[in-house]
N, C-alpha and C positions, 0 to 999 in steps of 0.2 A: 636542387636539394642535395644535401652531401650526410656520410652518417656519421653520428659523432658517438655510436655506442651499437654493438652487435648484440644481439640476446641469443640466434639462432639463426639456420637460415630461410626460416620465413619473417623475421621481425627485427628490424630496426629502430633507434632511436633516429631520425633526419633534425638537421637545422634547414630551416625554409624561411629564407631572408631574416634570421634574427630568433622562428619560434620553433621550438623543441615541437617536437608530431613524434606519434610514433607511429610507425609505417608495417602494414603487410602483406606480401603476396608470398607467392610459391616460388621459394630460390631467390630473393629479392638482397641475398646477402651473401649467396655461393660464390666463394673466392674473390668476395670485397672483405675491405676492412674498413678501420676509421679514418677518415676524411677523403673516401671515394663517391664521384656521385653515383646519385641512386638513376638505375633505367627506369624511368615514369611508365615504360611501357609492362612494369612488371608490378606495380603494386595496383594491389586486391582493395584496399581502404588504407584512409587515413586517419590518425583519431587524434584528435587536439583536445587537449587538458587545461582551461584557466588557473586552475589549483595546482601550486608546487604540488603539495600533498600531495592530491590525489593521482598525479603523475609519477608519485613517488611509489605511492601503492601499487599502480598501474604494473609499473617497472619489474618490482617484485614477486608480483600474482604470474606475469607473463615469462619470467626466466622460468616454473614450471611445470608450464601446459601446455599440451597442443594448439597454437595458434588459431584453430578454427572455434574454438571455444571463444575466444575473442570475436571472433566475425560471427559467431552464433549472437552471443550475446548484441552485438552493436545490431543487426536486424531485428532482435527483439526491442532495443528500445526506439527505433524508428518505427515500429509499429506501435509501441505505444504511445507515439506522439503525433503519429496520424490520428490513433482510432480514441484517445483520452484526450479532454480542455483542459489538461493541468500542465503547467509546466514542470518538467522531465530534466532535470539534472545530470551533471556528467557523473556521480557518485551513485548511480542506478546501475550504470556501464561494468564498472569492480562490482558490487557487491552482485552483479548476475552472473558476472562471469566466474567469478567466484564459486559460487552456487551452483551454477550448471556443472564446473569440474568434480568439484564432489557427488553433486547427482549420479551423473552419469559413471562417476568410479565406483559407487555404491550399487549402480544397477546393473554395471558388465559384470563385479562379483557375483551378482546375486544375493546381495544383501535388500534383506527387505525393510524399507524405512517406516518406518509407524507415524501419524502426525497424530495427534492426540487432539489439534486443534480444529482438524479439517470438516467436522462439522460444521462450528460456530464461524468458521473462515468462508466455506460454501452458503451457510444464511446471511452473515453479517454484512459480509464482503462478495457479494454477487458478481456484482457489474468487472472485482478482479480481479475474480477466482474464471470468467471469461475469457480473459485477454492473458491468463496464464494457462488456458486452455490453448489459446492459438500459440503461445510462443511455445507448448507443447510440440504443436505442427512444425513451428521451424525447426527445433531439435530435432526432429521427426526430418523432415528437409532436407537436411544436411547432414544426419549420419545415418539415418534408418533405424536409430532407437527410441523408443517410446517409455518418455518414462513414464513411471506410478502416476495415479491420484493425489497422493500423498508427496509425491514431489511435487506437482503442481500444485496443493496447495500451502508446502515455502512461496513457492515462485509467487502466488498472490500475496504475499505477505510481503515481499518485495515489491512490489507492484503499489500496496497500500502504503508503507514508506516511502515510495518517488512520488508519489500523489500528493499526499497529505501532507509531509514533510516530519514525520512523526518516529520517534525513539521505539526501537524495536522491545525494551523494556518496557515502556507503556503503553505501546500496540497491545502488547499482553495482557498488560493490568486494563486495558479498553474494553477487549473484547470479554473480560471478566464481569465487568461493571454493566456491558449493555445488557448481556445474561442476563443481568439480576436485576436491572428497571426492568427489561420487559417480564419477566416473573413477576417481578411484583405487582404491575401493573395490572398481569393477567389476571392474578391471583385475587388482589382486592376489589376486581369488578365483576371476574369473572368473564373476559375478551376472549373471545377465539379471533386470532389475527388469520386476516387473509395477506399469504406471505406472496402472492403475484400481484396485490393490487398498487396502483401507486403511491394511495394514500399512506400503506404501509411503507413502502420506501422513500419517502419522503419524511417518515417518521424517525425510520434506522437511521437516515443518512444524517438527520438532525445527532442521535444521538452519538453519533461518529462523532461529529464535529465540537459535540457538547463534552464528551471522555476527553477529547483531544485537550482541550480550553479546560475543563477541570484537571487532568493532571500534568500539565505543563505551568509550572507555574510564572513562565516566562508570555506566554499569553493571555494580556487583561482579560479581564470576562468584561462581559455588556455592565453598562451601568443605570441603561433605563429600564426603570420598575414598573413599569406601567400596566404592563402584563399579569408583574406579580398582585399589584392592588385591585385591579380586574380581579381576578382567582378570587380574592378574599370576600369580594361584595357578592360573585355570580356563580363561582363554581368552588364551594369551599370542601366539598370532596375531592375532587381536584386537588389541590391545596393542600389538603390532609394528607391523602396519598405521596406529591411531590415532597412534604417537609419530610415523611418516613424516607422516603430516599435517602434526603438532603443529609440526615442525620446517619444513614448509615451509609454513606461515603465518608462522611468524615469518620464515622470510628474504625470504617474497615480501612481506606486508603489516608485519610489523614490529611485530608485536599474539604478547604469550606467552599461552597456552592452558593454564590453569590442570592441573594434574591433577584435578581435581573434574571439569573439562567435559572429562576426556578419557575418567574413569572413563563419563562417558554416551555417549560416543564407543562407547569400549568393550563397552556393553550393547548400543548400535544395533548394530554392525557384527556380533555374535556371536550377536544373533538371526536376523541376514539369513545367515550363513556355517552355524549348526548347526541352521536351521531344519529342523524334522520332516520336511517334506516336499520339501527337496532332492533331486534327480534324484541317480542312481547317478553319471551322469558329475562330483557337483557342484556345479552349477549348481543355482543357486537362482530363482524368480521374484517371491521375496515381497521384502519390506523392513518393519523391525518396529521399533517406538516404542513408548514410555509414555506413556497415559493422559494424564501433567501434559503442560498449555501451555506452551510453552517448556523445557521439558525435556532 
């Protein structure tokens, strides 16, 4: 490998038979220049980019950071792709690394960050508001600072964009929207969710997947209604409940809600109202989903 672009002397751009890398260790550029080779016994990682772009961004994020911010970052998303079944994109890599440098210039200040969302990010988003717990530890790791809560939960909000593959604009209007089914939900039946058990996660995780399909408009929704004309024969409270949704997503977000995804509407909310083991007075503790991801 030889480098075809200096940034510093922990980080180079290398060509490696043909492919652009960028390359870092410690001194891995001290008194080279462009088109010297690199000692392989000095680099720390290498990172390869598919995307010009995102190589492009790369390029530019790295001319003003400490370079370990980088190597923080790339061990975080290798723990996400051990410890997560999603496939994990090289555009998780920027936007961490990213995030981490203002983190952590925000917490040597002493500036203290507020997240406004980190409630609904800690219920909604459990399973990765966790794994931005541990990539807390690696920051933790490698410099000895510990950020906020409220840093950690950006970093799960990052976390839920490399997952889901989802627009950090309607990440926002999502976790708005799930707010407000399960209120209504509560409300018209009167449910107390039990927030550890599975059936309730398997309910959220539905609704994740259901905000995502309703305001993305570039993802069809389901077109089997089978579900939905079930509701109409067996559970038309159910039904009743779902279309009040239905209809106040469109006037709030302006996104129509197929009958397909309301027939699944319709199964959630009628497992949670005629569960077996609702209390006499009605109330329910459970919340109940299907099996399918995104369903």
């Amino acid at each position: 490998m030889y480098i075809k672009r200096v940034y510093n002397n922990n980080v180079v751009m290398v060509d490696d038979a043909g492919t652009e890398r960028i390359a870092v260790g410690k001194g891995i550029a001290f008194g080279r220049k462009r088109g010297d080779m690199v000692d392989s016994a000095s680099i720390e990682k290498v990172f390869t980019l598919d995307d010009p772009t995102q190589l492009s961004r790369l390029e530019r994020l790295i001319k003003g950071i400490p370079s370990e911010y980088l190597l923080i970052a790339e061990d975080i998303v290798a723990m996400l792709r051990r410890e997560s079944d999603s496939v994990i994109d090289d555009s998780v890599l920027i936007a961490l690394t990213d995030h981490i440098s203002m983190a952590l210039e925000r917490e040597q200040a002493g500036i203290i960050c507020d997240n406004p969302l980190l409630f609904e990010i800690k219920r909604f988003y459990g399973r990765e508001f966790e794994l931005a717990l541990k990539a807390r530890e690696i920051i933790r790791g490698h410099l000895g600072i510990e950020i906020s809560e409220a840093e950690v939960g950006f970093i799960a909000l990052h976390i839920v964009n490399a997952t889901m593959k989802q627009r950090t604009d309607h990440l926002m209007l999502s976790i708005k929207m799930i707010n407000g089914i399960l209120n209504t939900v509560s409300e018209t039946f009167g449910l107390t969710y039990d927030e550890g058990s599975v059936q309730y996660e398997r309910f959220l995780r539905h609704l994740q997947f259901f905000s995502q399909r309703v305001l993305d408009k570039s993802i069809a929704q389901s077109e089997d209604t089978f579900l939905f004309h079930l509701g109409k024969d067996q559970y038309p409270d159910a039904l009743e409940c779902t279309e009040r949704i239905g209809a106040h997503i469109e006037q709030e977000y302006g996104c129509v809600v197929s009958d397909a995804e309301k027939g699944y509407l319709v199964y959630h909310i009628a497992n949670l109202v005629h569960a077996p083991h609702a209390d006499a007075s009605g109330e329910s503790s459970v919340a109940a989903g299907d099996q399918q991801k995104g369903a």
